[in-house]
C-alpha positions in Angstrom: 18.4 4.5 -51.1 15.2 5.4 -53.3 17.9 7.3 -55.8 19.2 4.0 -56.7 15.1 2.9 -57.5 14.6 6.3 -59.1 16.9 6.2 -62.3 15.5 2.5 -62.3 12.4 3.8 -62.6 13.1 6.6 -64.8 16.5 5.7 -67.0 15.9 1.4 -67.6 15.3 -0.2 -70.9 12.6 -2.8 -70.4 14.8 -4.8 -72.9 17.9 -4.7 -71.4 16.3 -6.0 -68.2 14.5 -8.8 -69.5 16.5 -11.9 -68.5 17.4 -9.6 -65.4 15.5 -10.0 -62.2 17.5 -7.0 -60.5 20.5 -6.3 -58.9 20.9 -7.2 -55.1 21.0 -3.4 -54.5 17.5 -3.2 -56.1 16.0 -6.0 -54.1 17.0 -4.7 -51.3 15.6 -0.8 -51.8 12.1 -2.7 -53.1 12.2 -4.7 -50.3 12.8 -1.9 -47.4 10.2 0.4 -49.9 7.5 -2.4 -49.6 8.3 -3.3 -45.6 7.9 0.6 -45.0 4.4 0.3 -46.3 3.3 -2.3 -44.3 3.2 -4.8 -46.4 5.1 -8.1 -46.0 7.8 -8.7 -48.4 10.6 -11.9 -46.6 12.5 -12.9 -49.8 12.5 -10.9 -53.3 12.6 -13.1 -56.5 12.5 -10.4 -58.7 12.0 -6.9 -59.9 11.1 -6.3 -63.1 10.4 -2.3 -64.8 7.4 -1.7 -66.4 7.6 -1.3 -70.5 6.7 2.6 -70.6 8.9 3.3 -66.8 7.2 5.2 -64.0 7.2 2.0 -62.2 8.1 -1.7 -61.0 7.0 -4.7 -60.3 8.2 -6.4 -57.6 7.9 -10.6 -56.8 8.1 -11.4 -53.3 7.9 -15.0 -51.4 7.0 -16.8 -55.0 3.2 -15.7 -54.6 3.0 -11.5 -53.5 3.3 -9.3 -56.2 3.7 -5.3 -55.8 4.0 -2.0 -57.6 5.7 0.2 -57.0 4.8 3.8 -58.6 7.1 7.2 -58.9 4.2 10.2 -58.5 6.1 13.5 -58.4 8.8 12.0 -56.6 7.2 10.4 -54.4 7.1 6.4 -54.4 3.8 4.3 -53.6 3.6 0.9 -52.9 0.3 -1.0 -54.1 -0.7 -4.8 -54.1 -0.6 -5.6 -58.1 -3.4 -7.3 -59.6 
């Protein structure tokens, strides 16, 4: 599952993204990764990468927002700002 998130994460071109709001596959890992957290997450809208990688933001129920960060491998979930 978080392999799939991982070459997101690492591999995507901000640019080729743009119009994109993610696969299904995507929305699916982001959602389970943000669940697992605690954090409620009922209906994804959207995940977009960040311009310089290492992480994504992810929409959830038109008004959450998340982040979710690759350190060493290990992914963290925070509420975005």
């Amino acid at each position: 599952m978080n392999k799939t998130l991982l070459l997101l994460l690492a591999f995507a071109c901000p640019a080729a993204f743009a119009a994109d709001t993610g696969t299904d596959t995507i929305k699916a890992q982001s959602q389970a990764m943000i669940r697992q957290a605690g954090h409620i997450c009922d209906t994804v809208q959207g995940v977009y990468p960040a311009a310089f990688g290492g992480s994504v933001t992810v929409v959830c129920d038109d008004d959450r927002r998340y982040v979710i960060k690759n350190k060493s491998g290990n992914f963290v979930v925070e509420k975005a700002e």
